[in-house]
PDB file of N, CA, C and O in Angstrom:
ATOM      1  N   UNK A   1      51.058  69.739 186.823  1.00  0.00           N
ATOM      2  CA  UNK A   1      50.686  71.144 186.787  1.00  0.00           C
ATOM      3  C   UNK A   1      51.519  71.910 187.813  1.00  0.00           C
ATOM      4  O   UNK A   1      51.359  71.616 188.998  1.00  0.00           O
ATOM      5  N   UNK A   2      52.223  72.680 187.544  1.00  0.00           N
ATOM      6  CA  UNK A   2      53.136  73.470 188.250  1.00  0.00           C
ATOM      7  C   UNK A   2      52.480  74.540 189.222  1.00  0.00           C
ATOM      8  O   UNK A   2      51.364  74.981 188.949  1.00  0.00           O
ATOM      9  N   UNK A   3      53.087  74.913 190.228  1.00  0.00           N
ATOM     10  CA  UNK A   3      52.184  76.019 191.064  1.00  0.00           C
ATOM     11  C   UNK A   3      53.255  76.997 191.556  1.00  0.00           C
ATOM     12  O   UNK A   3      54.442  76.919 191.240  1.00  0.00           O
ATOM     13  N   UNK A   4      52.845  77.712 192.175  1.00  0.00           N
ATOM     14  CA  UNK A   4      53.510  79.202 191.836  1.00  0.00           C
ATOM     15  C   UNK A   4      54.623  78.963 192.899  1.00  0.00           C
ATOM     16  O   UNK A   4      55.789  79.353 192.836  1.00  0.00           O
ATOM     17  N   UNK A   5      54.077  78.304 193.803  1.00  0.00           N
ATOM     18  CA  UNK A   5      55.262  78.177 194.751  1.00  0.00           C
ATOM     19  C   UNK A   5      56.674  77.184 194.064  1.00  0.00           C
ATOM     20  O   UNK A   5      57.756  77.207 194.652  1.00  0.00           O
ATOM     21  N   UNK A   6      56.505  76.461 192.951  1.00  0.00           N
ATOM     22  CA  UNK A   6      57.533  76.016 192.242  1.00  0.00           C
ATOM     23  C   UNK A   6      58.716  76.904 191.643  1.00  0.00           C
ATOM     24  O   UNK A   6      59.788  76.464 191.228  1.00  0.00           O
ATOM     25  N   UNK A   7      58.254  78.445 191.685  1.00  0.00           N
ATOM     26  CA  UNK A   7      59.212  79.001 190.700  1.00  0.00           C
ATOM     27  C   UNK A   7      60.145  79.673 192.245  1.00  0.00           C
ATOM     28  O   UNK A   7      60.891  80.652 192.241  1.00  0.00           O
ATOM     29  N   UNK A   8      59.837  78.887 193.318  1.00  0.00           N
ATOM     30  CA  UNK A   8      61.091  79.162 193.883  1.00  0.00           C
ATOM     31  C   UNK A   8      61.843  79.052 193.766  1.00  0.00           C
ATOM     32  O   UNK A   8      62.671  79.949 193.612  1.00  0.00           O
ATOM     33  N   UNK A   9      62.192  77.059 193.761  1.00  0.00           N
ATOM     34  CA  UNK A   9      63.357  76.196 193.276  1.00  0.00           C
ATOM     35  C   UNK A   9      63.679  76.933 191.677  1.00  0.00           C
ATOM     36  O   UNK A   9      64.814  77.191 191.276  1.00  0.00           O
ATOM     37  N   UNK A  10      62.817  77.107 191.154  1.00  0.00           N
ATOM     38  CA  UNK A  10      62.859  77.312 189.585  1.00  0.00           C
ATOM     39  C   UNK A  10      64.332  78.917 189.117  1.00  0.00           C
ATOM     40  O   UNK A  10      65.359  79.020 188.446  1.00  0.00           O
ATOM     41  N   UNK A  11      63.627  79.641 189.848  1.00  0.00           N
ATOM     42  CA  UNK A  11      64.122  80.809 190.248  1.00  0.00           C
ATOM     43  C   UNK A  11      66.215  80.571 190.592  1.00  0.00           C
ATOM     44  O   UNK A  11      67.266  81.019 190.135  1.00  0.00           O
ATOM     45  N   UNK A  12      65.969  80.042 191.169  1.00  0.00           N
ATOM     46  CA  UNK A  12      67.029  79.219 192.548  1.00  0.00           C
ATOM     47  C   UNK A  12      67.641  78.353 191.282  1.00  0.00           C
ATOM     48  O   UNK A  12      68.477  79.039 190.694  1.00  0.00           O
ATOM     49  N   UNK A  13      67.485  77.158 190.740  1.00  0.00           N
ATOM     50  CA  UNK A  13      67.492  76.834 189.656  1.00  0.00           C
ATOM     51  C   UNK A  13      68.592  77.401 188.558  1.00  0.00           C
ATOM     52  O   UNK A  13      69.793  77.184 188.396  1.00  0.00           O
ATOM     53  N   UNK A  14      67.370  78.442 187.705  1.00  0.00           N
ATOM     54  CA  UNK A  14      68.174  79.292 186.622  1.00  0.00           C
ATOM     55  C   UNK A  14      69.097  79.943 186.856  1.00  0.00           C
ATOM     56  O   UNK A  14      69.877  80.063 185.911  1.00  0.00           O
ATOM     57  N   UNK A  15      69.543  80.804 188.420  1.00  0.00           N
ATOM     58  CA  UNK A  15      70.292  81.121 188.816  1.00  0.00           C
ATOM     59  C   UNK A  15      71.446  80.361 188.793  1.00  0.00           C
ATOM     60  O   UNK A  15      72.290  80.906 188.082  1.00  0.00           O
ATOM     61  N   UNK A  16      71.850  79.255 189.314  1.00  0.00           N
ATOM     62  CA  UNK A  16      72.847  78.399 189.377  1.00  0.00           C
ATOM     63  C   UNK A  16      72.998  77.908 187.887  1.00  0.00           C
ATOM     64  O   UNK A  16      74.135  77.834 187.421  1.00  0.00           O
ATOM     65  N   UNK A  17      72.257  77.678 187.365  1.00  0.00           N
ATOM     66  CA  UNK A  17      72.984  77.293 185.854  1.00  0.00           C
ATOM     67  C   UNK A  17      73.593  78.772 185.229  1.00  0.00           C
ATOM     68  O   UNK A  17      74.512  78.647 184.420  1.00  0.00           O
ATOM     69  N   UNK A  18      73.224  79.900 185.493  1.00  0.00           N
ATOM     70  CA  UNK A  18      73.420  81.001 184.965  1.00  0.00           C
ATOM     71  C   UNK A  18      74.935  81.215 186.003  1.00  0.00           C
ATOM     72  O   UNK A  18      75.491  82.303 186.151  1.00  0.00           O
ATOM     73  N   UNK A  19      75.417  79.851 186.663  1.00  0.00           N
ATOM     74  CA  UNK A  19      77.082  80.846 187.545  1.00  0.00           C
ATOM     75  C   UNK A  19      76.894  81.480 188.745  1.00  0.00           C
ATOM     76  O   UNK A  19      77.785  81.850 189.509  1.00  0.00           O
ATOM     77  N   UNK A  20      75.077  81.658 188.969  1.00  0.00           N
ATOM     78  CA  UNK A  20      74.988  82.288 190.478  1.00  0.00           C
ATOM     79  C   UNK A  20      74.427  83.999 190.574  1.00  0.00           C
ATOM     80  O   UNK A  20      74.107  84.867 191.387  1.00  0.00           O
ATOM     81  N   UNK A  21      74.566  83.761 189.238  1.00  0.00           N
ATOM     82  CA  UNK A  21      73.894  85.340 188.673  1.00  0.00           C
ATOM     83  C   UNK A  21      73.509  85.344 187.785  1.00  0.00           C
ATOM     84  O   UNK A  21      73.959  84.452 187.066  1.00  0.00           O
ATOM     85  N   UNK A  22      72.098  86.568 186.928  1.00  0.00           N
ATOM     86  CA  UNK A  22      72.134  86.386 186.093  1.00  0.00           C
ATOM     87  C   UNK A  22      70.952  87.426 185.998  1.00  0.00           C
ATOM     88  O   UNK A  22      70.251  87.540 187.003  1.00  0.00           O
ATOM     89  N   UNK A  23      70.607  88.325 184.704  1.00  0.00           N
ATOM     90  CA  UNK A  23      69.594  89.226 184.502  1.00  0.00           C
ATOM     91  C   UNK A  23      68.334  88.816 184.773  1.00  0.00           C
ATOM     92  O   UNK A  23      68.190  87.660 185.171  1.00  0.00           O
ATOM     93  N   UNK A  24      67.347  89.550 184.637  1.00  0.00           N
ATOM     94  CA  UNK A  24      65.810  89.272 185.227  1.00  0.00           C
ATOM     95  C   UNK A  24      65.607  88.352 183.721  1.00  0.00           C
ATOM     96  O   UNK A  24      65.120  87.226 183.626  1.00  0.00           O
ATOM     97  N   UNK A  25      66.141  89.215 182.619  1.00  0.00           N
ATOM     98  CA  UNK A  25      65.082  88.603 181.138  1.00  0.00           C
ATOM     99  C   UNK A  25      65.942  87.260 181.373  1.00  0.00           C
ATOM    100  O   UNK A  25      65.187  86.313 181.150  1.00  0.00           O
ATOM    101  N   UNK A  26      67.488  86.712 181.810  1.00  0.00           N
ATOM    102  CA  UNK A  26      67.857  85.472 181.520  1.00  0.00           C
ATOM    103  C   UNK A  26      67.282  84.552 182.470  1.00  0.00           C
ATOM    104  O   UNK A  26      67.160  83.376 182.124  1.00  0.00           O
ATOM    105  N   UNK A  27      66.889  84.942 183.689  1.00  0.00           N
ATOM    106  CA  UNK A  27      66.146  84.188 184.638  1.00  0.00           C
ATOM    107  C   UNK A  27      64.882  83.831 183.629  1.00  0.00           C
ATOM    108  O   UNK A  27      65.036  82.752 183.056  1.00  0.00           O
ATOM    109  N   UNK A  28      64.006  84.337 183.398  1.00  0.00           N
ATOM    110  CA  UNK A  28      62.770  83.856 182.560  1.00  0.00           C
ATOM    111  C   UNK A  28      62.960  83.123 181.414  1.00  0.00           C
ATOM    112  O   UNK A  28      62.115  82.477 180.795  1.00  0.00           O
ATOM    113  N   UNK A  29      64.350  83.295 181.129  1.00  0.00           N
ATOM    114  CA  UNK A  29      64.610  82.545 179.487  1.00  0.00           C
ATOM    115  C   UNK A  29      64.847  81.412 179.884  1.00  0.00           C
ATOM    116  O   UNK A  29      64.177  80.498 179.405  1.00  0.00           O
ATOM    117  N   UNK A  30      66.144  81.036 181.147  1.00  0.00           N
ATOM    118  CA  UNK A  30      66.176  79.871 181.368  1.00  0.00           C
ATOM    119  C   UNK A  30      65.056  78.977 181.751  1.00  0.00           C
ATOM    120  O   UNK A  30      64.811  77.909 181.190  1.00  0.00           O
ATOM    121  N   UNK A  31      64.112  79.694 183.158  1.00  0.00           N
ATOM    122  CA  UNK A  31      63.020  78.605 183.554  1.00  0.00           C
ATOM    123  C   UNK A  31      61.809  78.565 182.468  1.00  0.00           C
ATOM    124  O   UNK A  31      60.874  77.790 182.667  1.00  0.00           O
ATOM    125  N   UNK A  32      61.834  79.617 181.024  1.00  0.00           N
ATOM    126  CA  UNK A  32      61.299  78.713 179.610  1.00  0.00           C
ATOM    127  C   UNK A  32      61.691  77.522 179.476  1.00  0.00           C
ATOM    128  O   UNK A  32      61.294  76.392 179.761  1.00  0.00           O
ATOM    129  N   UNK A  33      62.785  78.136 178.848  1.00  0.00           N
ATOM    130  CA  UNK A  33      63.389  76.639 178.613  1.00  0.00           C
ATOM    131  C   UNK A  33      63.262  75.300 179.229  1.00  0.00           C
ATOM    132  O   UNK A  33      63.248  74.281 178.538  1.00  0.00           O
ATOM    133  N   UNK A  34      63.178  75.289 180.397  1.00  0.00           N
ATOM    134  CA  UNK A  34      64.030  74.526 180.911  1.00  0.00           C
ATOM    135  C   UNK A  34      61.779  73.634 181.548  1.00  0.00           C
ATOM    136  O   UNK A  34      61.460  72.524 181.972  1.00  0.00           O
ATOM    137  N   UNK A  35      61.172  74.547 181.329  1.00  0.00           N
ATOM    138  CA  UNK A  35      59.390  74.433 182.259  1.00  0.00           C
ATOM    139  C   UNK A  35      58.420  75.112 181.167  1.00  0.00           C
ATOM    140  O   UNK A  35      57.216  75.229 181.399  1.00  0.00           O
ATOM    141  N   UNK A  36      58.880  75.460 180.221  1.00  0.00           N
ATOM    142  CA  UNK A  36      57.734  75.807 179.250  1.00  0.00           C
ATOM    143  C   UNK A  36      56.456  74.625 179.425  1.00  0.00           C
ATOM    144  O   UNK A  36      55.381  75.013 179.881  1.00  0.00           O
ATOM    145  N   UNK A  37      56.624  73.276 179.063  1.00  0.00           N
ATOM    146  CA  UNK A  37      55.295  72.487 179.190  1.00  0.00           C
ATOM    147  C   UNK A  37      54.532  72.324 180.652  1.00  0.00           C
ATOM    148  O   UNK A  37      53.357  71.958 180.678  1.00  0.00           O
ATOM    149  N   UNK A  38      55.275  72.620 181.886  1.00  0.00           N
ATOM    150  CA  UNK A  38      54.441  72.810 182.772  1.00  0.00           C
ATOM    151  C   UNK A  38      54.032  73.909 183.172  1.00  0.00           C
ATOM    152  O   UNK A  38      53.068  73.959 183.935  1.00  0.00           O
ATOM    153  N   UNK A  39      54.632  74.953 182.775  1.00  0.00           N
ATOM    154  CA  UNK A  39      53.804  76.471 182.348  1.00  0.00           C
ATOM    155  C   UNK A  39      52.608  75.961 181.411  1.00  0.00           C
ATOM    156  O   UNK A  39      51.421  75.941 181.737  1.00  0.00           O
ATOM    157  N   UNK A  40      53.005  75.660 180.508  1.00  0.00           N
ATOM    158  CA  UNK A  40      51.560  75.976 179.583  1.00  0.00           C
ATOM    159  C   UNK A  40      50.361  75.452 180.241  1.00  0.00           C
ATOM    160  O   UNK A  40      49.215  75.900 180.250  1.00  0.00           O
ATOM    161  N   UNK A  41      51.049  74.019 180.997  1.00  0.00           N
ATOM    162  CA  UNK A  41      49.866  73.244 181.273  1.00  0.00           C
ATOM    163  C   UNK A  41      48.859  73.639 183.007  1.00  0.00           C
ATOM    164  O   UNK A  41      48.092  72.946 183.675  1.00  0.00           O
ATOM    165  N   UNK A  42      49.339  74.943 183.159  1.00  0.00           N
ATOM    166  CA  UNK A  42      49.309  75.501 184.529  1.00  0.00           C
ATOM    167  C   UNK A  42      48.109  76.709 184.710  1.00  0.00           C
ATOM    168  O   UNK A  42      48.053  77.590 185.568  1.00  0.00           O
ATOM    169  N   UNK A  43      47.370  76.481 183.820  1.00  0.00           N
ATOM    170  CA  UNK A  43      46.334  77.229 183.850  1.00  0.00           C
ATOM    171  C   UNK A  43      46.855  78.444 183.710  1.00  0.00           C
ATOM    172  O   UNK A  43      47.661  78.771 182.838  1.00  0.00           O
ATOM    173  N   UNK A  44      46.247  79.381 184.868  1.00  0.00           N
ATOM    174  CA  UNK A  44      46.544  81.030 185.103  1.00  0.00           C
ATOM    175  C   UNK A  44      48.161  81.421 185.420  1.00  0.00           C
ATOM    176  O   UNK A  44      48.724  82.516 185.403  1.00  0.00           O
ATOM    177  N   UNK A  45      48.620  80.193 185.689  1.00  0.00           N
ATOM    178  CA  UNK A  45      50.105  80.649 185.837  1.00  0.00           C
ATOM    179  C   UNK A  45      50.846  80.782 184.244  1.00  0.00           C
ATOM    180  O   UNK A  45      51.863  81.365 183.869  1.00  0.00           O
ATOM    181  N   UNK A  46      50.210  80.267 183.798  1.00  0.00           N
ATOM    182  CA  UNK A  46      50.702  80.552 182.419  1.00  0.00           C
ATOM    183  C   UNK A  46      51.058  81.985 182.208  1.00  0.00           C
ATOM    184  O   UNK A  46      52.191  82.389 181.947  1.00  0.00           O
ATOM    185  N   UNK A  47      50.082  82.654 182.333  1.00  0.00           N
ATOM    186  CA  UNK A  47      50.430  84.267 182.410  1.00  0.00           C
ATOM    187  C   UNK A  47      50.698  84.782 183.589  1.00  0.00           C
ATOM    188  O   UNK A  47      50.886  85.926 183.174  1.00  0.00           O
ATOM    189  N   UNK A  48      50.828  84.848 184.447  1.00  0.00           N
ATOM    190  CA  UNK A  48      51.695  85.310 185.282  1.00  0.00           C
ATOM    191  C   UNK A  48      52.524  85.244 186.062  1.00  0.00           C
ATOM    192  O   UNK A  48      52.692  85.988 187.029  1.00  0.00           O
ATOM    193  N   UNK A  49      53.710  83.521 185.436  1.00  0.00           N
ATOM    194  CA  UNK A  49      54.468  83.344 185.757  1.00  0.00           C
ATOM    195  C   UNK A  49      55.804  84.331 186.041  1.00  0.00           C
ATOM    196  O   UNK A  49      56.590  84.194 186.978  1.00  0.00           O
ATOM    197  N   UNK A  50      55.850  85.244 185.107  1.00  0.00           N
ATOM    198  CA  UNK A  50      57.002  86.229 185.033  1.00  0.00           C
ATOM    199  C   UNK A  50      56.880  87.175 186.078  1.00  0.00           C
ATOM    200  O   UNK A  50      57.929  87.608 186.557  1.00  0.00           O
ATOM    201  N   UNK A  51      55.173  87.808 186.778  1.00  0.00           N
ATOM    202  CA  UNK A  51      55.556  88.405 187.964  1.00  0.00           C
ATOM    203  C   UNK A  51      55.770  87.713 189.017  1.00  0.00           C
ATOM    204  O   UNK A  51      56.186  88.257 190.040  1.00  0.00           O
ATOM    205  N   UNK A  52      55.462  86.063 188.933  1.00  0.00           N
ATOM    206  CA  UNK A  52      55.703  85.149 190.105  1.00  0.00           C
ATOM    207  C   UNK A  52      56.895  85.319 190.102  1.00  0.00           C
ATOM    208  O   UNK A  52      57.043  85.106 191.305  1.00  0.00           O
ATOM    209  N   UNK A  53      57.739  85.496 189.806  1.00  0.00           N
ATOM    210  CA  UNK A  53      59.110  84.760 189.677  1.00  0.00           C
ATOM    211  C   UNK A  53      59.960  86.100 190.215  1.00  0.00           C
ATOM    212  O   UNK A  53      61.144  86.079 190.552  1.00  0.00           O
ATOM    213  N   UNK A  54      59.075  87.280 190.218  1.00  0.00           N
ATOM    214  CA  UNK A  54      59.695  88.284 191.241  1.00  0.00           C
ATOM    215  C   UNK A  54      59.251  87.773 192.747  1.00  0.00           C
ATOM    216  O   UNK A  54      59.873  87.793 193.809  1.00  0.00           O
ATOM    217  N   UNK A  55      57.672  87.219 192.351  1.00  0.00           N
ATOM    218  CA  UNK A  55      57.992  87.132 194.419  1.00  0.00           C
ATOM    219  C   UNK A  55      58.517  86.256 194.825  1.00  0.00           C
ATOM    220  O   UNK A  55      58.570  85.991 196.026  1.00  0.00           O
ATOM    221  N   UNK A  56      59.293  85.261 193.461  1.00  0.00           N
ATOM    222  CA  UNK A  56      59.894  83.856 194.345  1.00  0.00           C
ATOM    223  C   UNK A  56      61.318  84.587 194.532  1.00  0.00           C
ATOM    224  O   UNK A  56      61.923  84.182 195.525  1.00  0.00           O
ATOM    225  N   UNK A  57      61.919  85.493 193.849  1.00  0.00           N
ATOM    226  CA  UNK A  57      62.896  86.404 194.169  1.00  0.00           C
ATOM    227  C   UNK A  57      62.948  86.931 195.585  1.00  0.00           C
ATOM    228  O   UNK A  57      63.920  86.919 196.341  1.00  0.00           O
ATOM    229  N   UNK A  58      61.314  87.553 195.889  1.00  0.00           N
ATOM    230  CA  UNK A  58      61.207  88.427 197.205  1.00  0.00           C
ATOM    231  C   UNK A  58      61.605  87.098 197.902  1.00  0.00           C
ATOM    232  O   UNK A  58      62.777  86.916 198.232  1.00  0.00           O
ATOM    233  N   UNK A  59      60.484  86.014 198.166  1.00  0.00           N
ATOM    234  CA  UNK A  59      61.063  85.128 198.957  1.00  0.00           C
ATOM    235  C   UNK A  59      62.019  84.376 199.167  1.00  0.00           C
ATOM    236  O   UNK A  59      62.142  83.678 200.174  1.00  0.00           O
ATOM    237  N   UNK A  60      63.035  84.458 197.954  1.00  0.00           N
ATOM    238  CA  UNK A  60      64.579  83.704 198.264  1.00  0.00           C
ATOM    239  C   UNK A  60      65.177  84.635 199.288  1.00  0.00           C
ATOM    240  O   UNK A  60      65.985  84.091 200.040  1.00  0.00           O
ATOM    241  N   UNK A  61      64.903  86.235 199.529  1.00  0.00           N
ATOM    242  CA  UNK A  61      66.046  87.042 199.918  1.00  0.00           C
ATOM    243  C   UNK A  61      65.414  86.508 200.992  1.00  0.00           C
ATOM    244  O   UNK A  61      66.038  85.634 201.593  1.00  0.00           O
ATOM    245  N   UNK A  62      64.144  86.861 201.460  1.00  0.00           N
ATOM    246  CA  UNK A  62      63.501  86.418 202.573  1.00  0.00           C
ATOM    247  C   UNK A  62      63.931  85.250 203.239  1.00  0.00           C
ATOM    248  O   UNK A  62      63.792  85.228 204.462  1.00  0.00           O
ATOM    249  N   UNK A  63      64.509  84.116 202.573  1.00  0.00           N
ATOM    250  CA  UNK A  63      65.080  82.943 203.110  1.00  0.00           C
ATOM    251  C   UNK A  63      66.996  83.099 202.996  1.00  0.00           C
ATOM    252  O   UNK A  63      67.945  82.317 202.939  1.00  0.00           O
ATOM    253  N   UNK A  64      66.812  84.433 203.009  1.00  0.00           N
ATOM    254  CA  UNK A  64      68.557  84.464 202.903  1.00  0.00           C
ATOM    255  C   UNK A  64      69.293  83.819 201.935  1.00  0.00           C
ATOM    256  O   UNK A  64      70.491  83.607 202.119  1.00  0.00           O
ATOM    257  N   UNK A  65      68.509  83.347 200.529  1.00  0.00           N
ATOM    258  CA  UNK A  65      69.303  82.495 199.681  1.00  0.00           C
ATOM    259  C   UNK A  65      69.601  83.220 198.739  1.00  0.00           C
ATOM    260  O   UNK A  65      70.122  82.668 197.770  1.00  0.00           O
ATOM    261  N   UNK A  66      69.345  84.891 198.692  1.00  0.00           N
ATOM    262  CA  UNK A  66      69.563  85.318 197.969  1.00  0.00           C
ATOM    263  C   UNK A  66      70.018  87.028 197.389  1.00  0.00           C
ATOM    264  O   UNK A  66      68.937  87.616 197.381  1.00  0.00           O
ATOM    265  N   UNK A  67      70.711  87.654 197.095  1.00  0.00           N
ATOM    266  CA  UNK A  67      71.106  89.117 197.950  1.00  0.00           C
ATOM    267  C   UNK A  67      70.122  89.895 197.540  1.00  0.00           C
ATOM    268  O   UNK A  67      69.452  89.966 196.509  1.00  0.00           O
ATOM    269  N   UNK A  68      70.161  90.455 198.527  1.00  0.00           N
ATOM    270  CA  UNK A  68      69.188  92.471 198.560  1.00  0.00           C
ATOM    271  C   UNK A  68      69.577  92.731 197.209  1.00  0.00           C
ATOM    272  O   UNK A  68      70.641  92.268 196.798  1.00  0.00           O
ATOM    273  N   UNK A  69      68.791  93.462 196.424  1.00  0.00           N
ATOM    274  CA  UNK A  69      68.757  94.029 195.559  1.00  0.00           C
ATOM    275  C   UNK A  69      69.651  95.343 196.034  1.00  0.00           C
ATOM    276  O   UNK A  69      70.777  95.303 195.539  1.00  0.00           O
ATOM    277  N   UNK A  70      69.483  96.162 196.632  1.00  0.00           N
ATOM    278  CA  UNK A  70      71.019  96.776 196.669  1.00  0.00           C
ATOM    279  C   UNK A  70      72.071  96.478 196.905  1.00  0.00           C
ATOM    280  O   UNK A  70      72.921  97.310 197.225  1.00  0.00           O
ATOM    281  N   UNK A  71      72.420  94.575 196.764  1.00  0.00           N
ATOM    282  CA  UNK A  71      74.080  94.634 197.158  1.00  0.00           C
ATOM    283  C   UNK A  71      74.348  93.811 195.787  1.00  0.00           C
ATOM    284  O   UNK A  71      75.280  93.032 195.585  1.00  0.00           O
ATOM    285  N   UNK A  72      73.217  94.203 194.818  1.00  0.00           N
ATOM    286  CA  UNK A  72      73.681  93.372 193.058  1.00  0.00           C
ATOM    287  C   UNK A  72      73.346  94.438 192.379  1.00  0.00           C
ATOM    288  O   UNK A  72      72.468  95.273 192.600  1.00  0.00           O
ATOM    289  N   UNK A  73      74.324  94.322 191.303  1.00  0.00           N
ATOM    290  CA  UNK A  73      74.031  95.162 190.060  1.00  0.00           C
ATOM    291  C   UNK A  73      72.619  95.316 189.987  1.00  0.00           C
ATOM    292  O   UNK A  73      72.029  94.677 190.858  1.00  0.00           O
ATOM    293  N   UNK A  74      71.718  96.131 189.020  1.00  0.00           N
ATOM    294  CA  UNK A  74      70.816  97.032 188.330  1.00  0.00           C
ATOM    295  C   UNK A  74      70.344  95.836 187.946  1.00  0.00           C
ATOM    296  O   UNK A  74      71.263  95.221 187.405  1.00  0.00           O
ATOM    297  N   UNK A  75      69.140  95.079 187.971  1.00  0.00           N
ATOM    298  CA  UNK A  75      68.911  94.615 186.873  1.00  0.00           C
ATOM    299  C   UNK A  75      69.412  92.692 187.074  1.00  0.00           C
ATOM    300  O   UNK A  75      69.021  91.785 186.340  1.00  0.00           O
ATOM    301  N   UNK A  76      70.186  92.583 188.068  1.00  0.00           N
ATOM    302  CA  UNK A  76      70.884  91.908 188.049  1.00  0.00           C
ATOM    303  C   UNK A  76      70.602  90.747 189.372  1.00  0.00           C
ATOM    304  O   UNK A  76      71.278  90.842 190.396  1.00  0.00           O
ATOM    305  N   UNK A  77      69.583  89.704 189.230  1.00  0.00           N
ATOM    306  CA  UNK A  77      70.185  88.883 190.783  1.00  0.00           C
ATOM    307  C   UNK A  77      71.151  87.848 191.092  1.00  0.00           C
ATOM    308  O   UNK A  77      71.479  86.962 190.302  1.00  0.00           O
ATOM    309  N   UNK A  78      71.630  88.002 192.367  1.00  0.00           N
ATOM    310  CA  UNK A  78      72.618  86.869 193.019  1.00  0.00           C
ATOM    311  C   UNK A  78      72.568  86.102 193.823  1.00  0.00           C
ATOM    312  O   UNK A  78      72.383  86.621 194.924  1.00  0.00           O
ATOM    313  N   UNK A  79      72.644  85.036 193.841  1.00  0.00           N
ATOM    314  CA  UNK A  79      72.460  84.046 194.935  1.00  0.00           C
ATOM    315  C   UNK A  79      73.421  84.692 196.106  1.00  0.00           C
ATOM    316  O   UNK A  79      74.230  85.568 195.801  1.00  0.00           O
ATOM    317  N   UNK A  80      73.279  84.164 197.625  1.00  0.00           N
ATOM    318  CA  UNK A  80      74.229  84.357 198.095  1.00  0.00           C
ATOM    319  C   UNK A  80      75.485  84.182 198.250  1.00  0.00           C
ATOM    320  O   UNK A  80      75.571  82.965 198.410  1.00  0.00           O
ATOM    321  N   UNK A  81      76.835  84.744 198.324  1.00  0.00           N
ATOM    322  CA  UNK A  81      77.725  83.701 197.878  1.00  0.00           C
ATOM    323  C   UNK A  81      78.532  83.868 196.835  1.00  0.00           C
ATOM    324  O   UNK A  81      79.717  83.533 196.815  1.00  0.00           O
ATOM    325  N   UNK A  82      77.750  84.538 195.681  1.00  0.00           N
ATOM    326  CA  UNK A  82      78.213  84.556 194.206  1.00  0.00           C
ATOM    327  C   UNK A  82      78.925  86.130 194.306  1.00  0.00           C
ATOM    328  O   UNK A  82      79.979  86.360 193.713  1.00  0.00           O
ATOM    329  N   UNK A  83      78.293  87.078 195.044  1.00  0.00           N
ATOM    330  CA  UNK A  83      78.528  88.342 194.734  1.00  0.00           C
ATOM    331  C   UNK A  83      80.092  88.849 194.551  1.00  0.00           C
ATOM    332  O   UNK A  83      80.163  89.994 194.105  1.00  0.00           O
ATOM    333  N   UNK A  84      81.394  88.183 194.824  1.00  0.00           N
ATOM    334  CA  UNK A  84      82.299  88.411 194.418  1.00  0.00           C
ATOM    335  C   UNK A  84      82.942  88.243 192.875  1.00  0.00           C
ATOM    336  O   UNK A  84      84.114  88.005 192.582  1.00  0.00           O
ATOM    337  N   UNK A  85      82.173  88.377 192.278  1.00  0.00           N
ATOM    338  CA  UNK A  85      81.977  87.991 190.645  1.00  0.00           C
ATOM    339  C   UNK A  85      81.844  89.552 189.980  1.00  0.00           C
ATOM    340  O   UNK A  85      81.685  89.696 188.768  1.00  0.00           O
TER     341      UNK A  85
END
């Protein structure tokens, strides 16, 4: 059973298969893909995995692993690192 603090790595994760960047909807498509059965099997996270996965966002920047939303495109997050892309 997955817990919310998982969609850190998860987060962290889709990012790097996505090149180090990648839109909010492809972040959620990948950690589908990739955790759909321990979503489902996750009780209440089932539904509100998709706003978790903004605060595992808040907390990557928070751990410096990941840029301010004003130094990435609209729409758009980056690991640190990647932003010369």
């Amino acid at each position: 059973m997955a817990k919310r603090s998982d969609l850190l790595a998860w987060v962290e994760e889709a990012l790097r298969i996505n090149d180090g960047r990648a839109s909010i909807p492809q972040v959620a498509k990948t950690i589908w893909e990739l955790h759909s059965d321990e979503l489902k099997a996750s009780g209440d996270l089932q539904y509100t995995w998709q706003y978790d996965m903004r605060w595992a966002a808040t907390q990557l920047r928070k751990q410096n692993k990941m840029n301010e939303s004003n130094r990435s495109p609209k729409g758009i997050w980056v690991l640190k690192g990647e932003d010369s892309q």
